[in-house]
Each structure stands twice: as structure tokens, then as C-alpha cells.
Residue, then its C-alpha position, 0 to 999 in steps of 0.5 A: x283383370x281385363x285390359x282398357x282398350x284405348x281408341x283416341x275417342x273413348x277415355x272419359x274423365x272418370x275413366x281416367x282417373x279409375x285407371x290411375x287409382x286402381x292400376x288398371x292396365x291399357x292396350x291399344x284397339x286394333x282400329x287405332x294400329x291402323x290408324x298409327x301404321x297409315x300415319x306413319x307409313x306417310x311420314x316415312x314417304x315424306x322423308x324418302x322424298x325429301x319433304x320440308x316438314x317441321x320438326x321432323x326435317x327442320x329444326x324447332x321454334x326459331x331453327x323451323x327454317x333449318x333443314x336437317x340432313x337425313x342422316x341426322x333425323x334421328x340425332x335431332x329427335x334425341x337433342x329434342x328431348x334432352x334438351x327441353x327437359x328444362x324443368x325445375x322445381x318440387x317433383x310432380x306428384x306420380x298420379x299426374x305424372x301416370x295421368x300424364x303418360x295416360x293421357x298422351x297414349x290416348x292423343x298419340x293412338x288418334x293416329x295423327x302424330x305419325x309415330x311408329x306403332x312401336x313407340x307406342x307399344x313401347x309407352x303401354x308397356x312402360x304404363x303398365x309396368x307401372x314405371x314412374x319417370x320423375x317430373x320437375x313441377x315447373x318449366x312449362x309456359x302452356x305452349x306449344x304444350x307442356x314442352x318441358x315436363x312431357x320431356x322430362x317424360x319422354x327422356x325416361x323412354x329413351x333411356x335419359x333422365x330419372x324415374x322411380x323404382x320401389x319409393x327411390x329415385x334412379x336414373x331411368x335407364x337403370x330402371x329400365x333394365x330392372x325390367x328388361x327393357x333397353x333404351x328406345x331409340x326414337x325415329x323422325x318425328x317422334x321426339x316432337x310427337x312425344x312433347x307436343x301437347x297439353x297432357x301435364x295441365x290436362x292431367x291435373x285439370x282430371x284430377x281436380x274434376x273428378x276430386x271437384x264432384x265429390x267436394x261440392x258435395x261434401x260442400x252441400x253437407x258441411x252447409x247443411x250440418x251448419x245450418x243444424x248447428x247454427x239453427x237456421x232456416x231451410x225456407x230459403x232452401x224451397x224449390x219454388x224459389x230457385x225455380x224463378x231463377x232457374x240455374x241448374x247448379x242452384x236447383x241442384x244445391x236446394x234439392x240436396x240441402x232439403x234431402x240432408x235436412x230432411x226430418x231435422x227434429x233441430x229444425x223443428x224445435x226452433x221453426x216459430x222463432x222470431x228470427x226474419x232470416x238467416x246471413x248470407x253464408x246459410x241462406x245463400x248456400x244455393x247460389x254460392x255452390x250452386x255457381x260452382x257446380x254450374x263451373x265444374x260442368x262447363x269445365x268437365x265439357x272442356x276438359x272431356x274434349x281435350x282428353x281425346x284431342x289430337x294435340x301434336x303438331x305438326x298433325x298428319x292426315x294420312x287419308x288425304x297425305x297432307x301435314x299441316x303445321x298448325x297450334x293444336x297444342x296451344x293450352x288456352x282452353x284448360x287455361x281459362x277453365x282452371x282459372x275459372x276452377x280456381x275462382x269457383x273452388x275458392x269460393x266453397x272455401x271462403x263461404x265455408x270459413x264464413x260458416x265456421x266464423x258464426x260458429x265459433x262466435x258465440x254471440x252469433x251462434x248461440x253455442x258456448x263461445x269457441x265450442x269449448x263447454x263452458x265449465x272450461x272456457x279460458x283455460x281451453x281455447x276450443x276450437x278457436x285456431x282450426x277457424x283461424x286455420x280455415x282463415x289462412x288457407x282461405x286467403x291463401x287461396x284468394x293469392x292462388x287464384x290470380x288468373x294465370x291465363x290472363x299473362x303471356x310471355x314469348x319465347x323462342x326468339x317471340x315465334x312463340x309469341x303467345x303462351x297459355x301459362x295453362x301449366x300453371x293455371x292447373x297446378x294453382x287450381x291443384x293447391x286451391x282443390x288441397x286447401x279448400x278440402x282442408x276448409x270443408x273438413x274443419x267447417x264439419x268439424x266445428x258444426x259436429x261440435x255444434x249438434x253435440x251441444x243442441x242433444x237430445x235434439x236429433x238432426x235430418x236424415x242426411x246430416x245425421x248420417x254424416x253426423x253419426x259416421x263423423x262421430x264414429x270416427x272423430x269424438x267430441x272435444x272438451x279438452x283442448x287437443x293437437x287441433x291438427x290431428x283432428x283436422x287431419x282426422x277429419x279430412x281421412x273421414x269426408x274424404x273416403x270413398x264411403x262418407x258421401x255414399x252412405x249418406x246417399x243411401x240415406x237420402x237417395x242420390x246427390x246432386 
């Protein structure tokens, strides 16, 4: 298989993340060890004349004043990495952490770092032999960059630290030696280089963006199946409402919920009834998701820039020999959008579990009380706790979702005086993306319940497509069951790669 030429300029979310997922390996564009080289060959001037350059001839943080003697420029960088890989906590799970070693080839191939092209060849070699370094979750206060979790990544290059070979946790320099690799040994500058950015909250942000894309559409369908199951109306769905307030995301919304609809025998079968209009969780179903997608494309705007940023400091700018000490690394721009991710992905949840509420509610719904037949109503309990289930991740979702961007704390003796706590923005954002999922599958789960009790009647072209591979894979319940394992079973369906494309193929693309 062909190679992924990284450049600094042309990894694109998506790009990221099929990299990730199919194993995909990288190599460096030729343009870009040119642009290492020059890079580096300034830096090596700079220490040969005897340059006052942070981090590569002083000290970090409050020791920025102390210079160091050359003979120990190399020790320094080495202190550096052992010393900031502080961190604690659960492991990272290793698609970030390959994102993470990604995402900081990508930065380090600009040329602006001034590293070695031997450092990096010696990161591309370690991506692709799929070498795993083990990551502490926790540790990282978003400035200046992911310190401590790109340490604990760096540590494993030189050989320090831990990574995984086949499913075990081993320190890395016997990893490393498994494929015939010693440990690197790192030149002025490039410890620093090697720590200095936002790759830990940016690897999560591509995650949970590109995850986000499918789960609003998920959101669309598990909306429209319970607009099917509660007999709802579509009129609030038509497009010349949404066009006279006119947000991208709420038009967008309205299309899809028409197309899912779209040739709903349900809806015929109650359209000249006495009902005025529908709650909130229905009818608004196009300003709700619709403010979400509108969230997810400013944040996909942000996050597709920092993936190609130059986030090191201090920067090199070979062409005009200057250094500047600047805050490249400063988190705040994932910061605030995955905050704003964590708010807007709440709300599919919350709306979602308002849906699902109606459903198992029979004097709202009209369906048998908890969606269990009422021949065994009492003695089965139906699917009463999965809305009980949906209800807890919901409010612990809304606990998630304090604003991680909206605190600071300073460090290093307050030179680090204002911090981004993006790290723990995106890892928040991470666990609200888990659990709504989980809120969307149960949602579907109960209105799947919903339609088997309106048959003969037949649901639209889109719902019943979802309707029908649902079924195919998750049956009707009657008798109480271990909920858990259908709701498990219920996320492997809306989750695969198939479930959103087949049912495009029945109502053409969704928004």
C-alpha cells in the first residue's frame, strides 16, 4: 500500500483519522527535509556562536534566564523529557495516542522546530511499525502544550518510559529493541520540540469530529424513527419554515428529516388528526440538531487549522535566521471549541432522552405502557430502565460539560501564568461524544419498539430502511431481557460503517 506523503500542510481531518483506522503508514515529502535541514542547520549555528535561545541554550519555564554550557545541551534535553513525563491517571486509549505521534510528524515536518531530519525519520519509523508508547490520561494544563503527555511520548523514543507490544505493557526500550531499534539520543532543541504543542487535546478534538459527523446524523434518524413511532407531524419539518430563519445547520436538519420520512404510510395513516402540534423534542428537531451541526463546522474550521500548525516554541524562521519565543503552543483555540462540542453534543443527548421519555410513557404515546405488550404488562417491566439509563448518562453529561476553558491555573512559579486546560476540555468532550452515542442507541432502540406496535403500517423510505437493518440484527422484545446486551447490540448496529450508508442509499446523501 502506498505511503501518506506528510508536507505540514495537507493532513486534513479525515485524513487523520483514516490513517489511524486503516494503519495506513507515512513518509515525509521531499520539499519538507528541506525545510528540516535548513531549520536545523540555523540552530546548529546559533549554538556554535554561542546564541541565548530558550530551551535550547537555557533552562525551561522559571530557569528561561540560566545558560546552559554546551557541553551539557544534550543532558538538558534528556532531563527535559524524563522530567515532564508527570503524568497519572487511566492510560490514553491508543488510537489518540497514534493520532497524537501523527499529529506531531505533521507540526515537526513545517520545518519550523528545528530538529534533526533524523529525529523525524526516527518518529516515522516508530509510527509505522506501529509502536504504541503508553500515556498517562492526566497531567496536562494546555500550556505550554500537552507537556507532560507528549513527554511521556517522546520518553519512549529515547528509549525511557513504557509502551505496548502484542496487547502487554514493557518498558520501551525493550520494545524497541524487539525491532531492532536503540534508543535515540536527542541533540539541542529537540526534547523541547518534541513536547511543545497541543497534539493530546488536538488528537481527541479529530476524533471526536469526525465520530460528531456521523453521530448527527445518527441523531437525524433516531429523531425521525421517533417521530414514526410517536405519530408526529412533519409539517414543522417543511423547508419554507426554515428558510425564514435561515441557519445552515437547521435547513440541513429539515432536508434529511423529509428524506427519512419521505413516503411514511405511519404518517399518512394519522395525517387528519385533531392533534395542533407536536412537543418540543419532535417539532424542534430542526433547531436543536440543526445548532449542533452549525458547532461541529465551526469546530471542524479550528481544529483543521491546528492540525497543520507549527505549535513549538521557540519557532525557527530559517529564511530570515531569526528564533522568536512566542505561545504557539497555547491550547485556548481547542480549548473553547471542545467546550462548545461538549455543550452542543450534550444536547442530541438531552432532546434524545426527552424522545425516548414520550415513548415509554404510554398516556403521551399511545403505545403500550413501557413498550412491553400489554398481555405481560406488570410481570415485565419492558423497556422502562433503558430510559432510566439514557436519563443518567444525560445528567452525567450535563456534569461533563462545565467549561474547562473558562479556569487557569499558573505554573512554574506564575511565568506560566495563564493555561488553556484544553487537555481537559477535549478528554470531557471524549466522554459526553461515549455517552450520547449510548443515549441515540437506546432512543432507537425504544422507537423500533415503537413501529412493531403501528404494523401493518409501514414506515418511510429512510426510516424503514433503519427500521429494517435494525430489526435484522436486534429483535422485538417481549419478554424482559439483560437490557444491557441490547443496548450494546444496538450501538454495534448504528455504529458500523454500513448503517448511515445504507440508508443513503435509499434517500440519497444526508446532510
Amino acid at each position: 500500500m502506498e505511503k501518506v506523503q506528510l508536507n505540514g500542510e495537507n493532513l486534513s481531518i479525515p485524513l487523520a483519522k483514516k490513517i489511524i483506522d486503516k494503519n495506513l503508514t507515512i513518509k515525509i515529502s521531499q520539499k519538507a527535509k528541506q525545510d528540516i535541514k535548513r531549520s536545523r542547520n540555523v540552530i546548529e549555528k546559533w549554538i556554535t556562536s554561542g546564541e541565548v535561545i530558550y530551551g535550547v541554550t537555557t533552562g525551561f519555564g522559571e530557569f528561561k534566564d540560566v545558560k546552559i554550557p554546551k557541553k551539557d545541551l544534550e543532558q538538558l534535553q534528556h532531563n527535559l523529557i524524563i522530567s515532564h513525563s508527570a503524568g497519572v491517571g487511566e492510560a490514553l486509549p491508543k488510537n489518540i495516542v497514534r493520532l497524537m505521534l501523527l499529529l506531531r510528524i505533521n507540526s515537526l515536518v513545517k520545518g519550523f522546530s528545528g530538529v534533526r531530519l533524523e529525529l523525524v525519520e526516527r518518529l516515522v519509523k516508530i509510527f509505522n511499525l506501529g509502536i504504541v508508547p503508553y500515556i498517562p490520561s492526566q497531567g496536562s494544563v494546555g500550556s505550554s502544550g500537552d507537556l507532560a503527555p507528549l513527554a511521556h511520548l517522546a520518553a519512549v523514543v529515547i528509549g525511557e518510559g513504557h509502551a505496548y507490544y502484542k496487547g502487554n505493557v514493557m518498558p520501551s526500550k525493550e520494545v524497541l529493541s524487539k525491532f531492532g531499534l536503540n534508543p535515540f539520543k536527542l541533540s539541542a532543541k529537540e526534547g523541547l520540540a518534541m513536547i511543545n504543542g497541543t497534539q493530546m487535546m488536538t488528537a481527541f478534538a479529530v476524533e471526536i469530529l469526525n465520530r460528531s459527523v456521523r453521530l448527527s446524523k445518527i441523531a437525524d434518524i433516531a429523531g425521525a424513527l421517533s417521530v414514526e413511532a410517536l405519530r408526529g407531524s412533519d409539517s414543522a419539518f417543511k423547508d419554507v419554515l426554515q428558510k425564514v430563519r435561515p441557519h445552515k445547520g437547521q435547513i440541513s436538519t429539515a432536508a434529511n428529516l423529509r428524506k427519512l420520512l419521505k413516503g411514511s404510510k405511519i404518517r399518512l395513516s394519522h395525517i387528519d388528526c385533531s392533534k395542533v402540534q407536536d412537543a418540543y423534542s419532535l417539532r424542534c428537531i430542526p433547531q436543536v440538531h440543526g445548532a449542533v451541526k452549525d458547532t461541529i463546522d465551526h469546530a471542524w474550521k479550528v481544529i483543521q487549522t491546528e492540525v497543520n500548525s507549527a505549535t513549538d516554541n521557540p519557532l525557527i524562521f530559517a529564511k530570515t535566521n531569526d528564533h522568536i519565543e512566542g505561545g504557539n503552543f497555547h491550547g485556548e483555540p481547542v480549548a473553547l471549541v471542545m467546550d462548545f462540542m461538549k455543550i452542543a453534543l450534550s444536547e442530541l443527548g438531552s432532546i434524545s432522552e426527552r424522545r425516548t421519555a414520550r415513548l415509554v410513557d404510554g398516556s403521551l404515546s399511545g403505545l403500550p405502557r413501557f413498550l412491553t405488550p400489554e398481555t405481560h404488562a406488570g410481570l415485565n417491566s419492558g423497556l422502562m430502565i433503558a430510559q432510566y439509563t439514557a436519563a443518567s448518562l444525560v445528567s452525567e453529561n450535563k456534569v461533563l460539560c462545565h467549561p474547562a476553558s473558562v479556569d487557569s491555573i499558573p505554573t512554574s512559579a506564575n511565568q506560566e501564568d495563564h493555561n488553556s486546560l484544553g487537555s481537559i476540555a477535549s478528554r470531557k468532550c471524549f466522554e459526553v461524544l461515549n455517552n450520547t452515542e449510548k443515549i441515540l442507541a437506546i432512543e432507537i432502540l425504544c422507537s423500533c419498539q415503537g413501529i412493531d406496535f403501528l404494523k401493518p403500517l409501514k414506515p418511510g423510505a429512510g426510516t424503514g430502511s433503519a427500521y429494517s437493518q435494525f430489526r435484522n440484527h436486534v429483535k422485538h422484545i417481549t419478554n424482559d431481557v439483560m437490557m444491557n446486551e441490547y443496548i450494546q447490540s444496538a450501538c454495534d448496529v448504528l455504529y458500523s460503517d454500513s448503517f448511515v450508508k445504507n440508508i443513503e442509499s435509499k434517500t440519497g446523501k444526508l446532510n
